[in-house]
C-alpha positions in Angstrom: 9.0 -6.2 -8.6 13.0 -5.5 -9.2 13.2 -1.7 -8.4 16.7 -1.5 -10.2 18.8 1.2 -9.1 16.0 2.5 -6.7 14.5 0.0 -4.4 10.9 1.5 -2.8 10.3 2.0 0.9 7.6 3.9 2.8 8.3 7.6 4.1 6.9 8.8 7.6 7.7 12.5 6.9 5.1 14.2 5.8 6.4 16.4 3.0 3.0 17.3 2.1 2.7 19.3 4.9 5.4 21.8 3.9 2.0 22.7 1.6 3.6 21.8 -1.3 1.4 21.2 -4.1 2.0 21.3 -8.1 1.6 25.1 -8.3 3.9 25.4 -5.8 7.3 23.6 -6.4 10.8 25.0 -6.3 12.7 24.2 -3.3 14.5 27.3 -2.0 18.2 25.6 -2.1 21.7 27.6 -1.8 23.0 27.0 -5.3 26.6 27.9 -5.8 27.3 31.8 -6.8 29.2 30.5 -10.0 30.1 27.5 -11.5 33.9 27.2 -9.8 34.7 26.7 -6.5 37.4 27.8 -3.8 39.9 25.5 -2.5 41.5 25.0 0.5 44.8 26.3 -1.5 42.7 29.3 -2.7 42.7 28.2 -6.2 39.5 27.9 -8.8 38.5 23.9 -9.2 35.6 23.3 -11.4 32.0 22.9 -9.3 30.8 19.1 -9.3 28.6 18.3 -11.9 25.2 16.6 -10.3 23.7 14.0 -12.3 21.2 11.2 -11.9 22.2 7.9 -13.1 19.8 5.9 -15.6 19.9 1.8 -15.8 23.1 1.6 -17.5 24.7 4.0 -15.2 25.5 6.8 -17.9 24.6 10.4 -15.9 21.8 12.3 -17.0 21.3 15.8 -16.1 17.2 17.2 -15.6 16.5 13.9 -17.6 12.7 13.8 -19.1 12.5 10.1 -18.1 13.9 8.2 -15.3 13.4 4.2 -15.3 13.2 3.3 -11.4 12.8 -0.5 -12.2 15.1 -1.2 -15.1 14.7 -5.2 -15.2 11.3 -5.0 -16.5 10.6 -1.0 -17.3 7.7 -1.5 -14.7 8.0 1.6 -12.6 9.6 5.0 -13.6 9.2 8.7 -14.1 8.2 10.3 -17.1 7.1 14.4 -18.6 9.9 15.7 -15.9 9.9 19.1 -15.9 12.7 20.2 -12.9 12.1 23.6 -11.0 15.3 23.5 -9.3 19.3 21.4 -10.2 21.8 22.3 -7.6 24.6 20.9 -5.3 22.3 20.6 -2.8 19.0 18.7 -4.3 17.1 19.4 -7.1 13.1 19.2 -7.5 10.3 19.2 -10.2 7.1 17.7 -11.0 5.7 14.9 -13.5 4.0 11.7 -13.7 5.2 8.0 -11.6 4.0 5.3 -13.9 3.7 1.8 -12.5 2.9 -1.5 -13.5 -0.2 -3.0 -11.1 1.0 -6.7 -11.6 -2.5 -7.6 -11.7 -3.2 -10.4 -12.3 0.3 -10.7 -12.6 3.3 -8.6 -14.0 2.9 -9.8 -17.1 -0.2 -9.5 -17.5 -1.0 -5.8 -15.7 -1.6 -2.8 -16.7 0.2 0.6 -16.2 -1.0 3.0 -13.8 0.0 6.5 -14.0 0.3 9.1 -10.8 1.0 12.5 -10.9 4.3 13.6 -8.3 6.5 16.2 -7.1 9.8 14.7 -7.1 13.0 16.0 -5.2 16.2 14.5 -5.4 18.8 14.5 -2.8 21.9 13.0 -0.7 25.6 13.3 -2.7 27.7 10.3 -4.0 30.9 10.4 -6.3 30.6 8.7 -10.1 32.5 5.8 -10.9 35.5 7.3 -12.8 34.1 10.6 -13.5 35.7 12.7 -10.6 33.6 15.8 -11.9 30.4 14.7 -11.4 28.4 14.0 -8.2 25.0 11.7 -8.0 22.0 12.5 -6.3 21.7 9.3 -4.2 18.1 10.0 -2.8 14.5 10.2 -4.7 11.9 11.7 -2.2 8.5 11.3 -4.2 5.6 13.1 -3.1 1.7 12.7 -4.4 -0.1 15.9 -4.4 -3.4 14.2 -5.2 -5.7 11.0 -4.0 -4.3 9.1 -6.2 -1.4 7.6 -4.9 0.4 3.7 -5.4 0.2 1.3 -3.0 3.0 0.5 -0.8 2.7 -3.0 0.9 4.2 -3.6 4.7 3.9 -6.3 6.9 1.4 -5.5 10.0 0.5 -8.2 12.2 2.0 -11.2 9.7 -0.6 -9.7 6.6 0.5 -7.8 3.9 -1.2 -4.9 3.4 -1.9 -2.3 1.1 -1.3 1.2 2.2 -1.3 4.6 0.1 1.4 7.2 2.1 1.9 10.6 0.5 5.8 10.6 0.3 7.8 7.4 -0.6 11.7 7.3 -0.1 13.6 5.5 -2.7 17.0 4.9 -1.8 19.7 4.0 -3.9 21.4 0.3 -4.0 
C-alpha cells in the first residue's frame, strides 16, 4: 500500500511503557513563553509556526483528519483531538483507520484502531519561512487491537502487532 507522505515502519521503543494510556495524554513539552522569539541581535522575530502537511502539502494546524496514504485514502487518522501543539512535538488521541486489503485492496474493508498520536522532529516549509513541519508521527495503541505490521524473518513475511509504529516522513 502507497503510504504517501508517511511511509510505515516498526518501532522498538516501547512508548507504552511511559504508562501512557487514553486518560492520560499530554506530553509535558517546554512550549515557548510567548509567541516571539529572541534573536541573536536581540530583536523580536515571530515564533515558527508548526504545521503538519496533508497530501497536497498545504499546512494544517491540530487538523481533525490526517490522510497517511493519500494515493488511495487507505490509511489515515481521523476524530483528532490534540492535548498538546508546540515547537517541540505535539500529542493527542483519536482513531487510525486502515484498509485490510483483504482479499485485495480493492476489495477490503476498513479497519479502525484507537491511538495516541505524537508528532515530532522539525523541517522548514517549502516557501513559507514562518512555518516549521513536524517531520515524525510516533503512533501508539493503547488497546489489543492493533494493525499488523509485516517484516521479513527468516525469508517469510510475517504478521506482527507492535504497540508503537514510527512513520517517517519521505
Amino acid at each position: 500500500m502507497n503510504r504517501g507522505r508517511f511511509t510505515s515502519i516498526a518501532s522498538g521503543s516501547a512508548i507504552a511503557a511511559l504508562g501512557l494510556s487514553l486518560g492520560l495524554v499530554g506530553f509535558a513539552g517546554a512550549a515557548p513563553s510567548s509567541a516571539a522569539a529572541v534573536t541573536r541581535a536581540g530583536s523580536t522575530a515571530a515564533a515558527p509556526h508548526y504545521v503538519v502537511l496533508n497530501c497536497t502539502d498545504k499546512a494544517q494546524v491540530k487538523p481533525g483528519t490526517i490522510v497517511l496514504a493519500c494515493a488511495d485514502n487507505g490509511m489515515g487518522l481521523v476524530h483528532m483531538q490534540w492535548t498538546s501543539w508546540t515547537a517541540h512535538l505535539a500529542s493527542g488521541y483519536g482513531t487510525l483507520y486502515e484498509k485490510n486489503c483483504t482479499p485485495n485492496c480493492a476489495e477490503g474493508r476498513i479497519i479502525d484502531y484507537p491511538v495516541i498520536v505524537t508528532a515530532w522532529g522539525s523541517a522548514g516549509v517549502t516557501g513559507h519561512p514562518s512555518e516549521r513541519r513536524y517531520t515524525e508521527l510516533t503512533l501508539t495503541f493503547p488497546g489489543t487491537s492493533r494493525p499488523p505490521v509485516y517484516v521479513l524473518v527468516n525469508g517469510k513475511v510475517v504478521a506482527t502487532h507492535p504497540v508503537t509504529q514510527v512513520l517517517p516522513a519521505l
